[in-house]
ZAKOLTI-840385 format. One record per residue (C-alpha): residue in one letter; x, y, z; residue number from 1. Coordinates in nm, 2 decimals, m for minus. Layout:
N
code, east, north, up, pos
a, X, Y, Z, NUM
...
END
This chain:
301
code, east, north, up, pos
x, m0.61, 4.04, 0.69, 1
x, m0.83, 3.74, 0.63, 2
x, m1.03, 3.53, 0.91, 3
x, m0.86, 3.25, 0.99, 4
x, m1.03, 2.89, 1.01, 5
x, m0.92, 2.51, 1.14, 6
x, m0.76, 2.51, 0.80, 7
x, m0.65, 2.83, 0.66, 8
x, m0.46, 2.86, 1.00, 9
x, m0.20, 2.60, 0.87, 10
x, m0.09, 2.83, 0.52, 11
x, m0.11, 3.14, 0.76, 12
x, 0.14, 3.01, 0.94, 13
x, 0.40, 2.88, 0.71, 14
x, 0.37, 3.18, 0.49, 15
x, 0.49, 3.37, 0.75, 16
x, 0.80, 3.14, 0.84, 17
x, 0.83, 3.18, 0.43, 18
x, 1.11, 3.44, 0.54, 19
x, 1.36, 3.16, 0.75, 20
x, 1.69, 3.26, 0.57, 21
x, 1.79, 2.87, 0.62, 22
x, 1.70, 2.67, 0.37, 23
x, 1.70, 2.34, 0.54, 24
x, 1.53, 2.54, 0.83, 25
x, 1.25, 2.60, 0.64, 26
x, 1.20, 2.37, 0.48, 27
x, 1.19, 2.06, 0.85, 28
x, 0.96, 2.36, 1.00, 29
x, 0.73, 2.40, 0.69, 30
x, 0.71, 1.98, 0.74, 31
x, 0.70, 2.02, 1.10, 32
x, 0.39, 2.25, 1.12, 33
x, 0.21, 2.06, 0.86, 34
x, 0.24, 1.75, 1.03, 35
x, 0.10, 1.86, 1.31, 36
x, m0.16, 2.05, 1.22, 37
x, m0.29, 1.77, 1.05, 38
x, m0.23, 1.55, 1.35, 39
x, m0.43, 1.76, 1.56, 40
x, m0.70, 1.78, 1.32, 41
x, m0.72, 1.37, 1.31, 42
x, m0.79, 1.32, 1.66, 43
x, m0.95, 1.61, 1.75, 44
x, m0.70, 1.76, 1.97, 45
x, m0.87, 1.88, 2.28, 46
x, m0.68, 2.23, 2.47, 47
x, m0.72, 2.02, 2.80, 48
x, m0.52, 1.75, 2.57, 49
x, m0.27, 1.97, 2.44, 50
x, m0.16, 2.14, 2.75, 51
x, m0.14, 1.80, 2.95, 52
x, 0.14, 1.75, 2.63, 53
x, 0.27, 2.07, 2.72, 54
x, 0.30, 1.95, 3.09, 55
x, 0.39, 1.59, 2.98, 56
x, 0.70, 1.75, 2.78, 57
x, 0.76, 2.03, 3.05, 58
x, 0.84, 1.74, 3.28, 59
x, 1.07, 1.57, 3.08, 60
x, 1.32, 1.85, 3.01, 61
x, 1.27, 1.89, 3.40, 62
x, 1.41, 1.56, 3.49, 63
x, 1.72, 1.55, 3.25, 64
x, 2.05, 1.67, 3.43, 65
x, 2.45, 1.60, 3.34, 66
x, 2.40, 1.24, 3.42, 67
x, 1.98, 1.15, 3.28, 68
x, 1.90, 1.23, 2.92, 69
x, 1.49, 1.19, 2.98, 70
x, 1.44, 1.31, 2.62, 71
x, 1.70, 1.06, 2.44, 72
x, 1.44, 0.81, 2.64, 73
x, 1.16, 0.96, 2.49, 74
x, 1.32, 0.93, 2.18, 75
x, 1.43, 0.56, 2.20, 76
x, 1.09, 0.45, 2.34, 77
x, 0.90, 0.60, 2.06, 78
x, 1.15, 0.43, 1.79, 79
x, 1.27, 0.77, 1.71, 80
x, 1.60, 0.68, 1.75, 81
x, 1.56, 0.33, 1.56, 82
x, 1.44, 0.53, 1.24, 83
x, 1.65, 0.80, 1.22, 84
x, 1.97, 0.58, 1.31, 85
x, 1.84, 0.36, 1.01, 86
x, 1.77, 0.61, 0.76, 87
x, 2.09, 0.79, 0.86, 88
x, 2.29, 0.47, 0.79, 89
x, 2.10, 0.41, 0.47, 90
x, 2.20, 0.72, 0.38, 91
x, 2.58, 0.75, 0.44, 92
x, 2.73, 0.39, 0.47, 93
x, 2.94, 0.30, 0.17, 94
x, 2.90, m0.05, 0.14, 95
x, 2.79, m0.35, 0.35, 96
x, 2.88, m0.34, 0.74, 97
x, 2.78, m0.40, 1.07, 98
x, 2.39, m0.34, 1.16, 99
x, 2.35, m0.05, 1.41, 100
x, 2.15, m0.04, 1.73, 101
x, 2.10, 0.27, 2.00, 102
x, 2.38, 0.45, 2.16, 103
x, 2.12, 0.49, 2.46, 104
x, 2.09, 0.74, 2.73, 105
x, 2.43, 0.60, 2.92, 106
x, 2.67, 0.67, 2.70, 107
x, 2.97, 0.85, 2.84, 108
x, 3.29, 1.04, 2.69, 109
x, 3.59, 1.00, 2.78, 110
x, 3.58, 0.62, 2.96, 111
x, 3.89, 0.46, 3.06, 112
x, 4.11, 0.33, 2.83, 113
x, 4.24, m0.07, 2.87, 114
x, 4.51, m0.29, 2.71, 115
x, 4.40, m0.60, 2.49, 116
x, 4.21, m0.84, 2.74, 117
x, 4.19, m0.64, 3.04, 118
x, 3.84, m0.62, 3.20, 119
x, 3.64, m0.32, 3.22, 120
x, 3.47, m0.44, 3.57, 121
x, 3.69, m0.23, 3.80, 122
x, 3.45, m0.21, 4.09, 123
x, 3.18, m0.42, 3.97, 124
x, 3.17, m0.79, 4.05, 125
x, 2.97, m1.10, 3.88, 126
x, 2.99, m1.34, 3.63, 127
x, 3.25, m1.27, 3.37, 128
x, 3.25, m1.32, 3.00, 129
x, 3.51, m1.25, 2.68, 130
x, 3.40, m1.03, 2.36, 131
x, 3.68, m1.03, 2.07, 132
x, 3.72, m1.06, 1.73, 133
x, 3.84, m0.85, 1.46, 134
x, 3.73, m0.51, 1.30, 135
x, 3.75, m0.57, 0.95, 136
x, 3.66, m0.32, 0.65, 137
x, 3.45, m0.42, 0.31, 138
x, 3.74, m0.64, 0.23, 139
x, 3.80, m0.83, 0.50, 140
x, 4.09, m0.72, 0.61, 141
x, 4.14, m0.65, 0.95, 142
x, 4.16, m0.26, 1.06, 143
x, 4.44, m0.17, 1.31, 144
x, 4.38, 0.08, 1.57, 145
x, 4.06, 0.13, 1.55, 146
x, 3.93, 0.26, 1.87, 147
x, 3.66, 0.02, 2.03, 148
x, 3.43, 0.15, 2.28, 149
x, 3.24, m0.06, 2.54, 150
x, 3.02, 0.01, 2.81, 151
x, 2.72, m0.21, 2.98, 152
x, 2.52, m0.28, 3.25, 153
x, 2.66, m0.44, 3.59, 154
x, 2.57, m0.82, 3.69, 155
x, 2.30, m0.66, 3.87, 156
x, 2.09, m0.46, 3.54, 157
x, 2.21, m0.13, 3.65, 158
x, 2.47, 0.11, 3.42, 159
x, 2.73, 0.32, 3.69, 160
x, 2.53, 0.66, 3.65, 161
x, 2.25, 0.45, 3.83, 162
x, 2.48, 0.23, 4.09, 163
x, 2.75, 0.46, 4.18, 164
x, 2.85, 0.83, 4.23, 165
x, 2.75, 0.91, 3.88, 166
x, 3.17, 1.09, 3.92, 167
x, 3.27, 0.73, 3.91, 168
x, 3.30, 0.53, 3.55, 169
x, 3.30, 0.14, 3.55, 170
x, 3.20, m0.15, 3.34, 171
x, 3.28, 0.10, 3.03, 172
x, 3.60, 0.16, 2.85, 173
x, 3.83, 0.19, 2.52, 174
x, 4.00, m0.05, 2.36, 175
x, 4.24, 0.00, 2.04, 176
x, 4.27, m0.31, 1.75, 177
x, 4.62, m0.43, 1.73, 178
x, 4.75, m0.43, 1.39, 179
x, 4.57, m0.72, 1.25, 180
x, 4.29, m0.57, 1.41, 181
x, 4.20, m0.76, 1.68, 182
x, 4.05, m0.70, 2.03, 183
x, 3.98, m0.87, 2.31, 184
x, 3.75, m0.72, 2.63, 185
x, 3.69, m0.86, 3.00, 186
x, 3.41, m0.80, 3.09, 187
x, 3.07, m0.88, 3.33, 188
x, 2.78, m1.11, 3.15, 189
x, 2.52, m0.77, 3.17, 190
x, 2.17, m0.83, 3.30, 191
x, 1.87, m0.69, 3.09, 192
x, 1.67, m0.44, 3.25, 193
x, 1.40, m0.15, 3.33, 194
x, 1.46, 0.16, 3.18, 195
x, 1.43, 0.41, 3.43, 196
x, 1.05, 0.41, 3.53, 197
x, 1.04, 0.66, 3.79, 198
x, 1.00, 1.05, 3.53, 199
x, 0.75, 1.07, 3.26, 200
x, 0.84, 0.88, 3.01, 201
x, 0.80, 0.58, 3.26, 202
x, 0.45, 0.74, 3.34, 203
x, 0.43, 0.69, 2.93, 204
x, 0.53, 0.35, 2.91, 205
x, 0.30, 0.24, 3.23, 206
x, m0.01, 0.37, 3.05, 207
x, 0.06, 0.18, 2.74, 208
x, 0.08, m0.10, 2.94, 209
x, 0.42, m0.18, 2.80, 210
x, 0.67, m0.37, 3.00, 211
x, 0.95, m0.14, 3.00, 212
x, 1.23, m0.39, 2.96, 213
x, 1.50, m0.38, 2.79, 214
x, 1.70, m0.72, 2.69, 215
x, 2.08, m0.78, 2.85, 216
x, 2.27, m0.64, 2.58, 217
x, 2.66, m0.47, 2.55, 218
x, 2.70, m0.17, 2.39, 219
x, 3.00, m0.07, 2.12, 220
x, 3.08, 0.26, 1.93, 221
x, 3.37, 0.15, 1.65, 222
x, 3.56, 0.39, 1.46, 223
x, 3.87, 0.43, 1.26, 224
x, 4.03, 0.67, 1.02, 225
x, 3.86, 0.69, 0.72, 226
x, 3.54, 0.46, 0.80, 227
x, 3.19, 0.57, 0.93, 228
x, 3.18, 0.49, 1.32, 229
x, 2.94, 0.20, 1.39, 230
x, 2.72, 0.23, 1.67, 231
x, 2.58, m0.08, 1.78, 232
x, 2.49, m0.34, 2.05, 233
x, 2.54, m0.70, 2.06, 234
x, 2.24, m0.87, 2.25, 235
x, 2.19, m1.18, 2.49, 236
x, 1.97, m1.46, 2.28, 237
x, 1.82, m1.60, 2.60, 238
x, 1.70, m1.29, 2.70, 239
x, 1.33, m1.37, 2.79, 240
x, 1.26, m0.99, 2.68, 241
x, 1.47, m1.06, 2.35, 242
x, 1.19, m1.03, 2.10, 243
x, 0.98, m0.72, 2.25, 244
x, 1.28, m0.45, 2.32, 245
x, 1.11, m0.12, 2.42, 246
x, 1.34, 0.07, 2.25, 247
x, 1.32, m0.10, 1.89, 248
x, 1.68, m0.20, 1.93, 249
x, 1.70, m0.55, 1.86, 250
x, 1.85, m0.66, 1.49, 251
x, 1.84, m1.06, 1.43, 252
x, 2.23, m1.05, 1.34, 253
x, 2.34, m0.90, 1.63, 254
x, 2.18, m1.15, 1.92, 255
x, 2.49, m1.37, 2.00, 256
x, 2.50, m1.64, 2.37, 257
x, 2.81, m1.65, 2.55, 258
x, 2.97, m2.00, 2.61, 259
x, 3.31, m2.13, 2.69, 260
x, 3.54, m2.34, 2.49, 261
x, 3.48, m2.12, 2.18, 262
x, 3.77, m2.14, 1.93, 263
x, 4.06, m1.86, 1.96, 264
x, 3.90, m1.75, 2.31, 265
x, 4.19, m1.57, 2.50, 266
x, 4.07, m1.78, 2.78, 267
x, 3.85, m2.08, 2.68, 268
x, 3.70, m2.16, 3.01, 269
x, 3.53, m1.83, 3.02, 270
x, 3.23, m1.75, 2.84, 271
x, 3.31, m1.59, 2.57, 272
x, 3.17, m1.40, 2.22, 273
x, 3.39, m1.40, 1.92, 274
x, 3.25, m1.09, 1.71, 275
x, 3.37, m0.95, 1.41, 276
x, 3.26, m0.62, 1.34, 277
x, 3.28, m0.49, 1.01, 278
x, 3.25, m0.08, 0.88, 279
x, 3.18, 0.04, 0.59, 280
x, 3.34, 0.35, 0.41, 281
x, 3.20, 0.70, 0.51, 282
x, 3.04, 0.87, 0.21, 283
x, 3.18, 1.21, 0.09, 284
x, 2.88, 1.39, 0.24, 285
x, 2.89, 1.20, 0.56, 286
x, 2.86, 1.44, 0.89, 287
x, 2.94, 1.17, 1.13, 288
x, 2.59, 1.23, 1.35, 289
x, 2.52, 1.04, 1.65, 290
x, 2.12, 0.95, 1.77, 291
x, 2.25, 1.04, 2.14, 292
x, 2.48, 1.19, 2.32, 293
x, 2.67, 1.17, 2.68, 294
x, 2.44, 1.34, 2.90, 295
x, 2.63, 1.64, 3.01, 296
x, 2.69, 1.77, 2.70, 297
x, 2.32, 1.77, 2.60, 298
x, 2.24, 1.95, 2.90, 299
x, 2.53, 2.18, 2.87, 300
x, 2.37, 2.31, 2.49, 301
END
């Protein structure tokens, strides 16, 4: 047994995790434990500093429940989520597609499903505006029954796990392309908004002196047989908080402006988006992996 020092500690302990039977295992933990050694070796990580972490991230399993994923939030405000979504997507997409954005703490399973055009405000009320288009593959070619999910903020900035009895789903839904792979969706122009100040990652955010806000934005999740599923978000150019999203989400191709009279609207008075999404082909060693998750079920593992 050897005397362990600021530095030896580090090989001490990954020589003993030499034994983890699962390769990949060992090999994020061997990472893992390096990185942070060396982290708190650069700022001279005080205990009083560590266990105010340890508090910090105490808290924020604390305040997740079924309906508030505090950790996703952690994750998305840190651009965690941006990076691994990116290096996930350069990774497994098979040619050109879409851009993808955050799947977000709201996201729910099992939403309603609607019929081409129908609105997914059912107890909601605002503004309304129209998002279609096409799903097309690599080609060009439109992609029938792919099955498009929506889901958004009310008029008001607030997502129905915030506004309602978190029981009750509205302004979210799923759509199917017809076969030419078209879609149409009803829906409310979304506000942007605070993400939820009031746990710690708020407390975070405050002493950063970052603003918090997120720009109005509408979220999709596209998928079809045979393609990768596209998570992404189109955004609201005149979105005063459009350039400093603090969750990293922003991409310059997906900021679009609603505005009536737009060519092959299903109503041209209303203010409408015409959006063509395109996926790409899932490569052979694809998992399908998500950067979040509906909230219950990440409380519920």
């Amino acid at each position: 047994m050897a005397d362990l020092d600021q530095n030896t500690v580090t090989e001490a302990v990954i020589a003993q995790m030499a034994t983890t039977p699962d390769p990949r295992l060992r090999e994020v933990m061997d990472s893992l434990v390096r990185h942070l050694h060396d982290f708190a070796r650069e700022v001279k990580l005080t205990p009083e500093e560590w266990l105010g972490a340890i508090g910090f991230l105490t808290r924020v399993g604390q305040t997740c429940t079924p309906y508030r994923q505090e950790f996703i939030l952690l994750s998305d405000t840190l651009g965690l989520s941006r990076l691994v979504n990116l290096m996930d997507d350069s990774e497994n997409r098979v040619g050109e597609a879409t851009e993808t954005s955050l799947l977000g703490p709201f996201y729910r399973e099992a939403s309603p499903k609607f019929g081409y055009g129908e609105s997914i405000a059912v107890h909601a009320a605002g503004p309304e505006m129209m998002l279609f288009g096409t799903v097309l593959n690599e080609q060009g070619e439109g992609v029938p029954d792919a099955v498009v999910e929506i889901w958004s903020t009310d008029a008001d900035g607030a997502y129905d796990l915030q506004a309602n009895d978190p029981t009750t789903m509205d302004m979210r839904g799923q759509f199917r392309t017809d076969a030419e792979g078209r879609y149409a969706i009803r829906t409310l122009v979304p506000l942007g908004y605070s993400i939820p100040m009031d746990g710690p990652v708020g407390d975070m955010v405050r002493a950063q002196q970052r603003h918090g806000f997120r720009p109005a934005h509408i979220h999709m999740l596209i998928g079809a047989e045979g393609y990768r599923e596209l998570v992404t978000a189109l955004y609201l150019g005149d979105d005063p908080n459009i350039g400093s999203d603090t969750v990293f989400g922003v991409s310059e191709s997906l900021v679009v402006q609603p505005r009536a009279g737009v060519d092959g609207a299903p109503d041209p008075a209303l203010p409408s988006v015409r959006y063509d999404f395109r996926l790409a082909r899932r490569a052979a060693h694809d998992k399908g992996g998500r950067v979040g998750a509906d909230p219950s079920r990440v409380s519920a593992e």
